[in-house]
N, C-alpha and C positions, 0 to 999 in steps of 0.2 A: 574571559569566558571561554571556557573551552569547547562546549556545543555537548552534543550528544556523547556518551560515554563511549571509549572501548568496548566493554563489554555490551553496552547495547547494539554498538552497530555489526561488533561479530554478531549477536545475535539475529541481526535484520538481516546478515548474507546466506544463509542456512537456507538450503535448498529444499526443506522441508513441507509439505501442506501445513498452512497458519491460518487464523483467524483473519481476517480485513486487515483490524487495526495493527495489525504487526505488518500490512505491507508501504511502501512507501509511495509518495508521489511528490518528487522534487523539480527544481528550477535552481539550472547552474548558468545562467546565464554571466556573462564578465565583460559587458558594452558597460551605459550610461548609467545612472539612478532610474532612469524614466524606464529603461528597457528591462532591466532587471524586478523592477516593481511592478510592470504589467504581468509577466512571467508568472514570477509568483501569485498573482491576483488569478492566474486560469488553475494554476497548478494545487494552491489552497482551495480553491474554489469544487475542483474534481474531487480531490481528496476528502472533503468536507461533507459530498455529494455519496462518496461512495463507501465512509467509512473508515477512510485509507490512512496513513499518518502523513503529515505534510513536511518535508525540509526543503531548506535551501542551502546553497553557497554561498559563501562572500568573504571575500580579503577583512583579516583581518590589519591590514596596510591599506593606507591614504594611495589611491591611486589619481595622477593626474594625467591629463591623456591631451597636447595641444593647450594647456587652460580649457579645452571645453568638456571633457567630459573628467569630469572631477568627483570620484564615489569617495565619500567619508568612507571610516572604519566600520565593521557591523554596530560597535557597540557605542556608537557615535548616531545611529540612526535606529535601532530597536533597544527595548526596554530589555531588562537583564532577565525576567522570566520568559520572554518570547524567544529569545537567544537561547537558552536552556532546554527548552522544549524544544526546536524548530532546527537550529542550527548545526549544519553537518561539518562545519572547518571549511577551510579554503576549497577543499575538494573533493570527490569521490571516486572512486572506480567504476568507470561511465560502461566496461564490460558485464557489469552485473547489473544491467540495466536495460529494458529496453525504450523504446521512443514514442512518446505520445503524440498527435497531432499531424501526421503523416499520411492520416488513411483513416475512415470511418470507424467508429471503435464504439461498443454497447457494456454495458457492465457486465456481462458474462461472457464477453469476449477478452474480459481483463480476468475474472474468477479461475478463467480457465488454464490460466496462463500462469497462476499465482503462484504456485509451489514451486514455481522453478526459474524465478528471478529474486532477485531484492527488490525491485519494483518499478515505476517507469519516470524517465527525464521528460518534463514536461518544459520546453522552453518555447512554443510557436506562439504567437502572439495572438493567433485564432483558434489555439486549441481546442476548446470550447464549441466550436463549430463543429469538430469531429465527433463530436459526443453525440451518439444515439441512445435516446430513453422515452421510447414511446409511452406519450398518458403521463407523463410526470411532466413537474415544472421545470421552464428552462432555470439550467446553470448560470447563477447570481454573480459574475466577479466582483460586482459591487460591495455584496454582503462579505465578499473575503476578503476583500481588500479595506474595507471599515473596519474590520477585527484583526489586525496587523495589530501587534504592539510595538508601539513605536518611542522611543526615547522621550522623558521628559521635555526636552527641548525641542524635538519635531512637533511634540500634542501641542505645546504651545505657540507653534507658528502658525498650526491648522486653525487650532481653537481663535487668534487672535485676528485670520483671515474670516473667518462667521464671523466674528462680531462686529466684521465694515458695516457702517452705513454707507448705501449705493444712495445718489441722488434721484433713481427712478430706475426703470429697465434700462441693463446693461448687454452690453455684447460685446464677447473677448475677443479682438484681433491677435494672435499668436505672429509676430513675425519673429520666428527663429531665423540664427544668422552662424555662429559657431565655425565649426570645423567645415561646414558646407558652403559657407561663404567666403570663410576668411582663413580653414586652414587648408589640413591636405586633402579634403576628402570634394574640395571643389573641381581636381583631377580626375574624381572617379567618372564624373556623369552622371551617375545612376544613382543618386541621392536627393536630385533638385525636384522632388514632388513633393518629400518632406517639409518645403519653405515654401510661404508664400511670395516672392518678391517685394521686398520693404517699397520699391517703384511704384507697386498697385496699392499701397497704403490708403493715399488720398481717395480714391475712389470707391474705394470701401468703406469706410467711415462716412463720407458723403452719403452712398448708398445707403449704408444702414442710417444714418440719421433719418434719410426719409420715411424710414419704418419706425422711428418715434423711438429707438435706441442712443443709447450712449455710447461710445466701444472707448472701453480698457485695450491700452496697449500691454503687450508682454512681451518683452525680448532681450537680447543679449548687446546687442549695439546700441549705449547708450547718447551718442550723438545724433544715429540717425532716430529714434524714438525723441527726442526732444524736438528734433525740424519737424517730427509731423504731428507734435502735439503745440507746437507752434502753429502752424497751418492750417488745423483742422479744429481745432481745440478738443480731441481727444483727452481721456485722462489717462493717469500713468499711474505703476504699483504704487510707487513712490507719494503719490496722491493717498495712499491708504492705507502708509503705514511701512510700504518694504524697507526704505532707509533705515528703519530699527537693525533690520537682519542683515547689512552690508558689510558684519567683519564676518559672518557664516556664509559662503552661498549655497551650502545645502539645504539651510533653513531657508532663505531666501526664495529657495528652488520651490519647497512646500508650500510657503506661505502663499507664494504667485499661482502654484499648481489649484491651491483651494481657492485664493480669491475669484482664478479663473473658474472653476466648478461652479459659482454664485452666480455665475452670470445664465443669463435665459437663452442665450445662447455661444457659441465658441466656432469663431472661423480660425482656421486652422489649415496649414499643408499637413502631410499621412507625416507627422511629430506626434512619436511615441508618449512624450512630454503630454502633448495637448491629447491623445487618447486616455491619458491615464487619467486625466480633469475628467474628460467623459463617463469613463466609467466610476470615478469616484461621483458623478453628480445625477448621470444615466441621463446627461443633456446631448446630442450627437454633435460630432465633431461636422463643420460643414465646409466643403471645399468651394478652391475659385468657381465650378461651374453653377455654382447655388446662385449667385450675384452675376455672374458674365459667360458668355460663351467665351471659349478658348480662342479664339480670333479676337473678340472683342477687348480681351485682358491685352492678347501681346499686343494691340494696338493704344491700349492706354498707358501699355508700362513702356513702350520705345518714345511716345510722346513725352511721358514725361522725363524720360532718359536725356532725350534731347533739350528741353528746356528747364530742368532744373537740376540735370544730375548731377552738377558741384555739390548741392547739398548733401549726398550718397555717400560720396567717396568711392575711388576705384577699384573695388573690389565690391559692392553693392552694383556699381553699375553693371561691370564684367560680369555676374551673375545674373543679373535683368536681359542679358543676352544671351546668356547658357540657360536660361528657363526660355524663353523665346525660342532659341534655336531648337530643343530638345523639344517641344510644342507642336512646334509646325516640320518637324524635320520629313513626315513622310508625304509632305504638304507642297513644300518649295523647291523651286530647281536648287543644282545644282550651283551656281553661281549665287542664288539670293542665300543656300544654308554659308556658302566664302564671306559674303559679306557681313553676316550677322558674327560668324566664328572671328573675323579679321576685326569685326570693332571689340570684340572679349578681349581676343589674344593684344590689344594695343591697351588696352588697362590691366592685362595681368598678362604682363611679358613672361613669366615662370611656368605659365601652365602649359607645359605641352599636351596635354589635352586636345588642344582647339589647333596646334597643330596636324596631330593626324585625322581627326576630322578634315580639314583642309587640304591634305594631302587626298582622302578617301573621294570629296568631293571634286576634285582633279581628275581622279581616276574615272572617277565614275560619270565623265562629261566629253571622255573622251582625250585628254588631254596628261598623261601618264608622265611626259617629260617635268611637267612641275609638279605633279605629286611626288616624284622622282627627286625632285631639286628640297622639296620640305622637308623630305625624310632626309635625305642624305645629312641638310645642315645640323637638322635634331639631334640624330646618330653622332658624327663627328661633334658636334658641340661638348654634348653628356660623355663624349668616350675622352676627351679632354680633360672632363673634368673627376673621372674616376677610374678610367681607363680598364674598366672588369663588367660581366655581367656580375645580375641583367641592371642593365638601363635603366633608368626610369620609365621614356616612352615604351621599355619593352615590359617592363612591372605593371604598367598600365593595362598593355594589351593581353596580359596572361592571367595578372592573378585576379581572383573570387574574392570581393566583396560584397559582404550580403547577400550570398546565394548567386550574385550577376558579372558579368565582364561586361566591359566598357565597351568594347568596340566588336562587341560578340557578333550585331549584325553586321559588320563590317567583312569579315574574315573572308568571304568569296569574294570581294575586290581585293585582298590582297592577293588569293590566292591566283586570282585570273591575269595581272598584273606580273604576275609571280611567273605562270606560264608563258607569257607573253618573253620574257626576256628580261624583266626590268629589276637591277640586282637590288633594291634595297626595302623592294615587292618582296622579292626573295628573301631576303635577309628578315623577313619580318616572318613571312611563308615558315620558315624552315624553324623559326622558333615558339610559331603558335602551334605548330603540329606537334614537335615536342611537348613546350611545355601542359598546352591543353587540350589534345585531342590523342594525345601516346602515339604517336602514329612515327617512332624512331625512323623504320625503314626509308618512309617518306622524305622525313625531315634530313637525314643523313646525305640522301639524294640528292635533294633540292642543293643543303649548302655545300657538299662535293662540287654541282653546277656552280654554285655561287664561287667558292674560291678560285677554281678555274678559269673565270672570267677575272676577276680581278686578285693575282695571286700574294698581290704584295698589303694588300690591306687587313688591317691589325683585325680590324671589328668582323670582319668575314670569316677570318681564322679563328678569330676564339668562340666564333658562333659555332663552328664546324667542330671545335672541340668540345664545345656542350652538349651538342645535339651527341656527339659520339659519346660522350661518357655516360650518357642514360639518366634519369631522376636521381635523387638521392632517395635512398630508401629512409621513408620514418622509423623503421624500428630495425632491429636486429642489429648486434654489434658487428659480428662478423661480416653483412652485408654492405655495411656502411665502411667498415674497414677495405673492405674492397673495391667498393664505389670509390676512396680516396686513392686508392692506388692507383687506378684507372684513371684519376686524373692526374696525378702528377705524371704516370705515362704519358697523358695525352698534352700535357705541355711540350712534350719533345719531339712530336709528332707536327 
């Protein structure tokens, strides 16, 4: 399939006054199936609303991302007339475009704009929220996203998800586990709201039976989904049919996403997955504080951490205390956030993560000599074992996932640290300023101080020569040409 024509789409760039339907409203989103299908559900949805044409993006290539996020091919998931109609190719020219979702927006604040875009990227996941239309009905994503056409093969996992028989009211426990649990993104932090901890399992299911529900498990850890439908006697997809779709997990992914829509209700961490059931069924997604207060969860997920968490495995468990610790973190001293980070970091010895938290929490108790001592080992460890920027620990404290950084509140304890004298405060100092806050002058400073104090250490010096080479520039040949030069100079330096 090749999507919309050449000539159509030179047509759509034409900066001319056009009717509605020649302008566009797309969703290039390139995350999961779950992310990309809500996307389109606001972006259809606006376009539908306002008259506009709707595209999207998508690889025409099997993407696999960890095993966990695994997007079939377009034409692997929509029907060949929805492709035809809808579909822009892998990409577009995101400059002849502007951003939806951003800031309050009325239909004639798009009118007005019309002649002189190709039309707008609609990829926020709230967009819809931004949409002002006083006296009109609110924006449907439901109704756009039930008129998706979707490949033979996906209608029939949905379709074959309707025709469960439930044994009475059901309510879907979502325990997602993925790349948040088990790959790399349980480094970032800033993703453990998505999950609920598979730890609080049991008492959820408990809870909700008392309300005269059933709960369907949904998840990715097929071991731990078995212990707690052992336990609990929960039921599982597999109970209704998933095993059919085990050599697909895209279909698999549907069939689960509708069976869960069928239920009267859906517990759920902020999983895009489990929003998209929502909006496909307009059932609400509801989190741990509907069932527990947030005190009360981490007190039933550390008890059971401790008395049954052979069944988990270590990386379920180590996550039951990176949801705990990120919980209570503006809650507990400084010693109680050591001790919940030191029982993670001993079931998942790789994540230096729970390192510098543990270092941060040092610092911040007063005691800078052993934040001093964590960092230094992490440093030295990782420069062992690659011996170049950036780090890991230091890819952690810099780059933007999902709009956030990991240790973004953290950055005035390094930087007071940093003041203080303490060189590997500094050495962290002189690379967040760099790399995320531009502040060169600063940073050149700082690691100038730093090498100085220790002039023979490798990891000080090559920080000195990154902060001195400046960003790479994303675009222009010529600038980038010269940013290389600047560093191979700055090797000799």
């Amino acid at each position: 399939m090749s999507g919309l024509s050449a000539t159509s789409k030179k047509a759509m760039s034409v900066s001319a006054s056009r009717d509605p339907a020649s302008m566009l409203i797309v969703s290039t989103r390139k995350d999961g199936l779950g992310g990309r299908l809500l996307a389109m559900a606001n972006a259809k949805a606006l376009a539908d609303r306002l008259g506009y044409r709707f595209g999207f993006t998508w690889s025409d290539r099997k993407i696999t991302d960890e095993g966990s996020h695994t997007v079939d091919v377009v034409q692997n998931i929509f029907s060949s007339d929805f492709i035809e109609r809808h579909w822009l190719g892998e990409k577009i020219k995101a400059a002849n475009f502007r951003v939806l979702g951003d800031a309050a927006f009325t239909p004639s604040d798009l009118a007005a704009i019309a002649g002189r875009q190709s039309g707008w990227i609609c990829n926020q996941f709230n967009a819809v929220d931004f949409f002002r239309d006083d006296g009109a009905e609110p924006v449907r994503r439901s109704d756009a996203l039930r008129s998706f056409g979707f490949a033979p093969a996906v209608r029939q996992a949905l379709e074959a998800a309707g025709k469960c028989p439930f044994p009475g009211p059901m309510a879907a426990l979502h325990l997602r586990s993925g790349d948040i649990v088990h790959g790399s993104n349980r480094r970032r932090l800033i993703f453990a709201d998505k999950v609920i901890p598979s730890t609080l399992g049991k008492a959820i299911v408990s809870e909700l039976s008392l309300k005269g529900l059933t709960t369907l498990l949904i998840g990715q850890d097929r071991a731990m989904l078995d212990y707690l439908q052992t336990e609990t006697g929960a039921m599982r997809t597999d109970d209704f049919g998933a095993g059919e779709f085990e050599e697909d997990e895209t279909l698999r992914a549907f069939f689960e996403m509708a069976l869960m829509a069928s239920c009267e209700q859906i517990h759920a961490g902020k999983s895009i997955y489990a929003e998209l059931a929502s909006v496909l069924s307009a059932v609400p997604c509801t989190y741990v504080d509907a069932l527990f207060s947030r005190a009360r969860a981490t007190e039933i997920i550390l008890g059971e951490v401790q008395a049954h968490g052979s069944h988990y495995g270590p990386l379920e468990c180590a996550f039951a205390y990176q949801w705990t610790f990120l919980t209570l973190e503006d809650e507990i001293k400084p010693a109680q956030a050591r001790e919940l980070l030191g029982k993670a970091q001993a079931l998942d010895p790789e994540n230096e993560a729970y390192g510098l938290k543990m270092a941060v929490a040092h610092y911040r108790e007063g005691d800078p000599e052993s934040g001093e001592a964590i960092l230094e080992s992490l440093m030295k460890t990782q420069w062992g074992a690659r011996s170049k920027l950036p780090l890991p620990m230091l890819d952690i404290m810099t780059n933007l996932f999902g709009g956030w950084l990991a240790l973004a509140r953290d950055f005035d304890v390094f930087f007071a640290a940093a003041k203080a004298g303490h060189p590997y405060a500094m050495a962290c100092s002189a690379y967040i300023m760099h790399e995320v806050l531009g502040e060169k002058s600063s940073a050149v400073e700082t690691a100038a101080r730093l090498v100085k104090m220790e002039p023979a250490n490798p990891i000080f010096r090559e920080i000195r020569r990154r902060v001195r080479w400046g960003k790479k520039p994303k675009t222009g040949r010529l600038a980038k040409a010269i940013w290389r030069l600047r560093r191979i100079k700055g090797h000799w330096l």
